[in-house]
C-alpha positions in Angstrom: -23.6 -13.3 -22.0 -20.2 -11.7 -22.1 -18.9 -8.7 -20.2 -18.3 -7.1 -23.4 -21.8 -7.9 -24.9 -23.5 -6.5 -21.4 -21.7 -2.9 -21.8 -24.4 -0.7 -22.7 -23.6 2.9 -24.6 -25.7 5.0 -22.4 -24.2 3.6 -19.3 -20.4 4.4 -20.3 -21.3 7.5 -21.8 -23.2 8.7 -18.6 -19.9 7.3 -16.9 -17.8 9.3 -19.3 -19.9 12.2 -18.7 -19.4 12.1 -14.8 -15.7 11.5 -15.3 -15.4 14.3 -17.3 -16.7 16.5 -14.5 -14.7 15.0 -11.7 -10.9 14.3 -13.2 -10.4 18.5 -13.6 -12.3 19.5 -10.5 -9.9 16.9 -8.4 -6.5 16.4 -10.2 -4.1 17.9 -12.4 -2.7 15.5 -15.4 0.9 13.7 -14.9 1.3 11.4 -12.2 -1.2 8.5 -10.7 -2.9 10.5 -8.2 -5.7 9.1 -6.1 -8.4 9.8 -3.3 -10.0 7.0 -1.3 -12.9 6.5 1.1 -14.0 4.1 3.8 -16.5 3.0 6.4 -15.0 4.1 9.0 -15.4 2.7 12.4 -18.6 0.6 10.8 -15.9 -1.5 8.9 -14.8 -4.4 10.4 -12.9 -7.1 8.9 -13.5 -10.5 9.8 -11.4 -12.2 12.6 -9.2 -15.0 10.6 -8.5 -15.9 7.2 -10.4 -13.4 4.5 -11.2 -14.5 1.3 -11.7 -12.1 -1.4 -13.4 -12.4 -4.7 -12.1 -10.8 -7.6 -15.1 -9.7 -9.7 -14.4 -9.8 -13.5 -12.2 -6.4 -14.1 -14.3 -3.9 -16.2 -11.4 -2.8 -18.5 -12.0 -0.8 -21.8 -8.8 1.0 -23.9 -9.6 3.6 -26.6 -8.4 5.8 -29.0 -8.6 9.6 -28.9 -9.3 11.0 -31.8 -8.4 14.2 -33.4 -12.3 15.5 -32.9 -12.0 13.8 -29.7 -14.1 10.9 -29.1 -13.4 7.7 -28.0 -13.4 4.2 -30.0 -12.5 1.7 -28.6 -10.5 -1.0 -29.5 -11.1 -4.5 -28.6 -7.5 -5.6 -29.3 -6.2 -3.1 -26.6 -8.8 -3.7 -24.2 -8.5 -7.8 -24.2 -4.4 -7.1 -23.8 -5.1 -4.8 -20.9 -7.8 -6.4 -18.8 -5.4 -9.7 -18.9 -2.9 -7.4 -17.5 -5.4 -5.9 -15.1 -6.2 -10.0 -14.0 -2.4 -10.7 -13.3 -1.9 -7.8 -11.5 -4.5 -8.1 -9.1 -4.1 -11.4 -8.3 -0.5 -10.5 -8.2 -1.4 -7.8 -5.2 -3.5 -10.5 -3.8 -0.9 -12.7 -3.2 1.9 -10.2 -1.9 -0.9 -9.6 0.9 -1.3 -13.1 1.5 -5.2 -12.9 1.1 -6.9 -15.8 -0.5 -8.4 -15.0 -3.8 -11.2 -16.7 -5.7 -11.5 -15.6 -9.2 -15.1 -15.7 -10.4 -14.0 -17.7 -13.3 -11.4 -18.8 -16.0 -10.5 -14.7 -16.6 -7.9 -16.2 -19.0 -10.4 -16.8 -21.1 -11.5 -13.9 -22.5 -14.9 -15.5 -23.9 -15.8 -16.9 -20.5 -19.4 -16.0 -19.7 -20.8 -14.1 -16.7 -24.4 -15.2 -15.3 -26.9 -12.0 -16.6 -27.6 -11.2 -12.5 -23.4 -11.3 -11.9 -23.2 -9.0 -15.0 -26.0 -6.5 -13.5 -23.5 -6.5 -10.6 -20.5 -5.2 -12.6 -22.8 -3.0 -14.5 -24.4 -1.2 -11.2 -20.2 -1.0 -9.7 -19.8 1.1 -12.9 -22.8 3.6 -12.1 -22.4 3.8 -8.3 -18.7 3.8 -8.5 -19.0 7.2 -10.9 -21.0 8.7 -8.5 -19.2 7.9 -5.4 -16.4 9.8 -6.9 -18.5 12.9 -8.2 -20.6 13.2 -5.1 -18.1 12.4 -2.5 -14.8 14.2 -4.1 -16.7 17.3 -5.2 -18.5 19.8 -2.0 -20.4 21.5 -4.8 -22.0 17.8 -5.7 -22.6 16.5 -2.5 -25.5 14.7 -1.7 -27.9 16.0 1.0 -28.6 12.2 2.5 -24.6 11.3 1.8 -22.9 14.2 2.6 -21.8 13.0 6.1 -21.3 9.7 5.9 -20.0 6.8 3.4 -23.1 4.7 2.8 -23.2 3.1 -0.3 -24.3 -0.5 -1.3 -24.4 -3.1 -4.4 -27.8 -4.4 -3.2 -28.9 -7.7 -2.1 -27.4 -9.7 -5.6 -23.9 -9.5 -4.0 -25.4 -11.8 -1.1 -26.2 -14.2 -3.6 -23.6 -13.7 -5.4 -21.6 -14.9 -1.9 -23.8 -18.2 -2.1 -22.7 -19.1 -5.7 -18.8 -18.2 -5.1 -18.2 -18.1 -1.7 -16.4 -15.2 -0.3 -16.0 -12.7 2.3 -15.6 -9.6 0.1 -16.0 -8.9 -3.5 -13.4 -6.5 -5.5 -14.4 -4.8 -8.1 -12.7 -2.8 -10.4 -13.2 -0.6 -13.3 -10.5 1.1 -15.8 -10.0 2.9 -18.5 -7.3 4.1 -20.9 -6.9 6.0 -23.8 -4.7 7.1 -25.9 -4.2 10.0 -28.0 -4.2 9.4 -32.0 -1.3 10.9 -34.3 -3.9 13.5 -35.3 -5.0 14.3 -31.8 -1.1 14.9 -30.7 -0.6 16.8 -33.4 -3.6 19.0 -33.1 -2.2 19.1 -29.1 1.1 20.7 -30.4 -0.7 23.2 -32.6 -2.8 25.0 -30.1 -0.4 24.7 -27.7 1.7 27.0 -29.2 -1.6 29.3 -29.7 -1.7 29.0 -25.5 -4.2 27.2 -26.0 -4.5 23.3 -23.7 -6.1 19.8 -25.0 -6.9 16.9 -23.4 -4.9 14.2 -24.4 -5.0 10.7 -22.9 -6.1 10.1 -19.7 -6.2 6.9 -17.3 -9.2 6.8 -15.0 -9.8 3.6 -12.1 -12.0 3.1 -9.6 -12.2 -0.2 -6.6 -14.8 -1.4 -4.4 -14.0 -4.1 -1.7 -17.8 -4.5 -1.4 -19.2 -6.8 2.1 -20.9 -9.9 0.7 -22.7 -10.4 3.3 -24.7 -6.6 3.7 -23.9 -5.6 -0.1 -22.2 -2.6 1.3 -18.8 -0.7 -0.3 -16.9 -0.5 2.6 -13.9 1.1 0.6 -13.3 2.4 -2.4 -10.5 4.3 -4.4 -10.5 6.1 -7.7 -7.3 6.7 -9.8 -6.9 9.0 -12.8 -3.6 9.9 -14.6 -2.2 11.7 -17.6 0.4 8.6 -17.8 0.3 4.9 -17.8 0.0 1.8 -20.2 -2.5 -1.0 -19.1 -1.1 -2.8 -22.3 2.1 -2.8 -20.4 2.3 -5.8 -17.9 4.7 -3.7 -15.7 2.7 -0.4 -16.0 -0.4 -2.3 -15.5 0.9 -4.3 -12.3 1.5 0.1 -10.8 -1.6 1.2 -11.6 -3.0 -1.5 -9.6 -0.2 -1.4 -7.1 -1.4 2.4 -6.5 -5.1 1.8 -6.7 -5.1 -0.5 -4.5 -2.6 0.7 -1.9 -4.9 2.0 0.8 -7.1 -1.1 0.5 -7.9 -2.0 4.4 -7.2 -5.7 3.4 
């Protein structure tokens, strides 16, 4: 099974929905802005030489209609997850951490074991609400409120016994792009005072502990500008959302 065949509609559009929420109640468009979290004092990285492995990235790119929904477009989104790869592994290297990838990512047909894919599928759901319940007061969780206690579940330790590893990155974008329609209906009601959303670039990291399962940090990204079909634009957005990474 593909990552592509394994993205489910209600998932993303629950993910949408929460993103939705978050990106007005915590930034204002333009420039990459971001807001991270960490374990704290319970975070301890391991004496030595860490190895990290780099989950498959969870990249979609769409087009903004003039109605403004999404579709995505498969063409974009190969171009930009391959530009998503090099750029992490790119990071990776400029840290001198050893990376292993979980497979041939320059492939973009290479499968993903159904449990692995659950994995990327559950970073998606409790990455969006790490960054709605931990960014917004209003949202906060009771049980979470106080401290930063979140967790993949036991697959990640298997998933440590398969590929080796002392953390797992994970990482989820997405970019979109506003149609010729969708700009022009911007221009229109902006000289009626009135705003539209146009495209918007949303990320979110988790260097998740393989051997507890736990997200010991994580960052989320969002921004009115940026290309992930752009090597170079690509290789900053990482550069940023990765920038406070404790590796």
């Amino acid at each position: 099974m593909s990552l592509a065949e394994g993205k489910r509609f209600d998932l993303r559009f629950l993910l949408r929905l929460r993103l939705i929420v978050l990106v007005p109640l915590l930034f204002a468009a333009g420039c990459a802005q971001t807001r991270s979290l960490d374990s704290g004092d319970a975070f301890q990285r391991p004496a030595g030489e860490v190895t990290v492995l780099l989950m498959p990235a969870d990249v979609e790119i769409s087009l903004l209609t003039t109605g403004g929904l999404l579709e995505p477009n498969a063409a974009w989104t190969e171009q930009g997850r391959r530009n998503v790869v090099a750029a992490l592994k790119a990071e990776m290297a400029e840290r001198n951490i050893k990376v292993v990838s979980y497979a041939d990512d320059s492939n973009p047909t290479y499968e993903i074991e159904p449990e692995h894919l659950q994995l990327v599928k559950l970073h998606e759901a409790v990455g969006g609400a790490i960054a709605l319940h931990k960014f917004v007061p209003a949202l906060a969780l009771p049980t979470k409120k106080d401290k930063f206690d979140w967790t993949l579940g036991d697959g990640v330790q298997r998933l440590r016994d398969s590929h080796g590893g002392n953390y797992a990155l994970f990482v989820y974008a997405e970019d979109s792009f506003s149609s010729e329609g969708r700009v022009a209906l911007t221009v229109a009601l902006a000289i009626l005072g009135v705003g539209v959303q146009g495209g918007q670039q949303i990320a979110f990291a988790s260097l998740v502990d393989m051997d507890s399962g736990s997200v010991v940090w994580f960052n989320v990204l969002t921004s009115g500008v940026g290309d992930l079909r752009d090597p170079e634009l690509a290789r900053g957005t990482i550069d940023t959302l990765l920038d406070s990474a404790p590796l």
